[in-house]
C-alpha positions in Angstrom: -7.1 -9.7 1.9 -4.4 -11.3 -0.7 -6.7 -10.5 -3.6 -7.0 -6.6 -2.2 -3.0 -6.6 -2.0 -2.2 -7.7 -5.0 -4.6 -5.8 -6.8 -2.8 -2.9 -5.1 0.6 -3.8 -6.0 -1.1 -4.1 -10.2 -2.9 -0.8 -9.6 0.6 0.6 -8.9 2.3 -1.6 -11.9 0.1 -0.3 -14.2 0.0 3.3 -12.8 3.7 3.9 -13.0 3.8 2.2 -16.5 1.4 4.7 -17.9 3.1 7.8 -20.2 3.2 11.4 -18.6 4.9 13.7 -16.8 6.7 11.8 -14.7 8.1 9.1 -17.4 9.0 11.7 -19.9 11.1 13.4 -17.3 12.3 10.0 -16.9 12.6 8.9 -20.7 13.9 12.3 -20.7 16.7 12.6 -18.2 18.2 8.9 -19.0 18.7 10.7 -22.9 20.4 13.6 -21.3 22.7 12.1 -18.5 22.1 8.4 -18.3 20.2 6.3 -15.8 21.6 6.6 -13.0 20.6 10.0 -12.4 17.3 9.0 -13.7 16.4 7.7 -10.6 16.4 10.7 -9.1 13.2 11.7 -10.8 11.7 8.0 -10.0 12.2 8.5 -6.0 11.3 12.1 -6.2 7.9 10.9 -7.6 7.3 8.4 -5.6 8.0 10.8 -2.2 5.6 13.2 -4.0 2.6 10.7 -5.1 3.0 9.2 -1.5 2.2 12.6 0.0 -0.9 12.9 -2.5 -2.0 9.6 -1.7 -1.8 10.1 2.0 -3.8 13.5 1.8 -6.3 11.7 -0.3 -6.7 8.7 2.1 -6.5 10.8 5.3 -8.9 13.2 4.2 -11.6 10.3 3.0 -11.2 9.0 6.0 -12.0 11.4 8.8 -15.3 11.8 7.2 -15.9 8.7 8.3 -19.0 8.1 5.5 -20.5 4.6 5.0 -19.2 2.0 2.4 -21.9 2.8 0.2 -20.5 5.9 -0.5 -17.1 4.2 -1.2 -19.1 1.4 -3.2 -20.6 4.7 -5.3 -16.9 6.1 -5.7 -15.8 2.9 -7.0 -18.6 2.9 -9.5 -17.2 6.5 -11.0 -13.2 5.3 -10.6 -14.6 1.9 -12.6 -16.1 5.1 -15.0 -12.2 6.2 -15.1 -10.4 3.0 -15.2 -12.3 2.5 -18.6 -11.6 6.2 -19.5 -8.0 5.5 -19.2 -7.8 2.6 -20.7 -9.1 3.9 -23.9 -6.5 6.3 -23.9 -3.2 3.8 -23.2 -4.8 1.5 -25.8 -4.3 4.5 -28.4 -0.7 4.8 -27.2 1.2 4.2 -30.6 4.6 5.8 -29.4 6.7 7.2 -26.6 7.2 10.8 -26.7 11.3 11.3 -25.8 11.2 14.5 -27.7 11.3 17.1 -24.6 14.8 18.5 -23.8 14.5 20.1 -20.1 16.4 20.5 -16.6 14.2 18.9 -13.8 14.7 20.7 -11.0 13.5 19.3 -7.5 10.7 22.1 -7.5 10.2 21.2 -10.9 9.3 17.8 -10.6 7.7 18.2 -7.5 5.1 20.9 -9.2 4.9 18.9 -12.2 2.9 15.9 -10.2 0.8 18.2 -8.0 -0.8 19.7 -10.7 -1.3 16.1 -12.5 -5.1 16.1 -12.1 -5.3 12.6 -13.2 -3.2 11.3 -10.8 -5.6 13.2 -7.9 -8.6 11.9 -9.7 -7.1 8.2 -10.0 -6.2 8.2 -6.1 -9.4 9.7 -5.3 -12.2 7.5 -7.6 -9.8 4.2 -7.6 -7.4 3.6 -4.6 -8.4 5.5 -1.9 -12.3 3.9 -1.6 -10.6 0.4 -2.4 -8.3 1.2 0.4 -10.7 2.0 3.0 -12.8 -0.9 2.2 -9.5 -3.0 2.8 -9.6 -1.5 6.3 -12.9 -3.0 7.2 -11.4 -6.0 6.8 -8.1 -5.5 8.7 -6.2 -3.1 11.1 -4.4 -0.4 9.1 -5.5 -2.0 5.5 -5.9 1.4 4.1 -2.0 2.5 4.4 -1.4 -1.4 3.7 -3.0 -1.0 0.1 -1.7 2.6 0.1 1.9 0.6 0.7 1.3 -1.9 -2.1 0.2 0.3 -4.8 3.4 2.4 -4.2 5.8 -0.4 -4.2 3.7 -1.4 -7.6 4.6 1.8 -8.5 8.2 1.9 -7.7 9.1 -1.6 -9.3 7.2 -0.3 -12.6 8.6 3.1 -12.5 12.2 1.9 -12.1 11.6 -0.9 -13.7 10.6 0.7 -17.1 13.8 3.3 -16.7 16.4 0.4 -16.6 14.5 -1.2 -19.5 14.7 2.1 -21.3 18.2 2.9 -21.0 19.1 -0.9 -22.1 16.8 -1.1 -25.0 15.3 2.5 -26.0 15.9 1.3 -29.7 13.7 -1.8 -29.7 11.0 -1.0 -27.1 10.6 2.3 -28.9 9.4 0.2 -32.2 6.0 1.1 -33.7 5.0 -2.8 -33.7 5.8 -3.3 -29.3 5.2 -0.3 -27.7 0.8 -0.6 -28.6 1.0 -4.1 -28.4 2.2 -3.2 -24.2 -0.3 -0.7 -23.8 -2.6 -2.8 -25.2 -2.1 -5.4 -22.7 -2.5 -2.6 -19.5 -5.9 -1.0 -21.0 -7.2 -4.6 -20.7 -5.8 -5.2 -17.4 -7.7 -1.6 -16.2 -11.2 -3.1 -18.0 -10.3 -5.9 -15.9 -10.1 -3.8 -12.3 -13.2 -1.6 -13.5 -15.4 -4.7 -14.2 -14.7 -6.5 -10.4 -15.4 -2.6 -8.8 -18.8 -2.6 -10.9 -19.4 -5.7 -10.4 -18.5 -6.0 -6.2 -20.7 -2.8 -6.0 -23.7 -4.3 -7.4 -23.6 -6.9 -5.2 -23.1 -4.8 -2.3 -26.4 -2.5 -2.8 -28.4 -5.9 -4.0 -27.7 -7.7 -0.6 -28.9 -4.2 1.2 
């Protein structure tokens, strides 16, 4: 169960580290009026990627299907793990260049209509959090818990970083060199969810 929680709490790391939306509003609003409001775009997401992830898990759930189907989900989010890493390891630069007022509504919409972020919950965390619940009472909100608290710490994390030193971390030699290192560590996921599901249907 350690192994399932931590890899949560990574999952989350890595999830909140990755560029989009949500970080350039964040890049974005530290430019305009400084950190501490910042944060208000960091908890804002959070609330809102908790509700997503709670639909997701909820909705999986009820269905009540067999862990082979969760075994065969895994298999496509291993599919998208490696999809995404091929994308941070291009990451040559962050893009600070947007020049907006983020509105609750705003922000709000903005990570709804993230289709990655449905897709990631749905292939990668949810069927990795009902399998934790096979294992122990409530393990699926547990992982659920762990990934967001990944993501929190990363999120806010990266934001203070940001606003103490934009100048350096925003050099062409670091920034791949960071990205590099969390497209290995998503191989890394996608290989043990390949490999834990072959071993599931070869003991069938």
């Amino acid at each position: 169960m350690i192994n399932d929680l931590v890899s949560a709490f990574v999952l989350g790391l890595i999830g909140g580290s990755i560029p989009g939306p949500i970080l350039t509003a964040i890049f974005t609003e530290i430019l305009q009026s400084g950190l501490a409001k910042s944060f208000r775009i960091v908890f804002l997401g959070m609330l809102t990627e908790t509700i997503v992830a709670s639909i997701c898990l909820i909705a999986l759930s009820s269905l009540h299907l067999p862990e082979s189907i969760f075994r065969i989900i895994s298999l496509l989010g291993a599919i998208i793990l490696v999809w995404l890493s091929t994308s941070i390891w291009k990451i040559k630069k962050i893009d600070t260049k947007q020049r907006v007022h983020f509105s609750t509504w705003k922000i709000v919409a903005m990570i709804l209509a993230n289709g990655g972020l449905w897709i990631f919950w749905i292939t990668v965390c949810v069927p990795r959090a009902i399998l934790l619940s096979h294992k122990v009472s409530f393990g699926a909100f547990l992982f659920l818990l762990f990934v967001e608290v990944g993501w929190l710490f990363s999120t806010a994390g990266i934001a203070f970083i940001f606003s103490r030193f934009r100048e350096w971390l925003s050099k062409p030699h670091i920034v791949p060199v960071i990205f590099k290192i969390f497209a290995l560590a998503f191989i890394y996921f996608a290989t043990v969810s390949i490999y834990q599901s072959i071993v599931f249907f070869l003991r069938k």
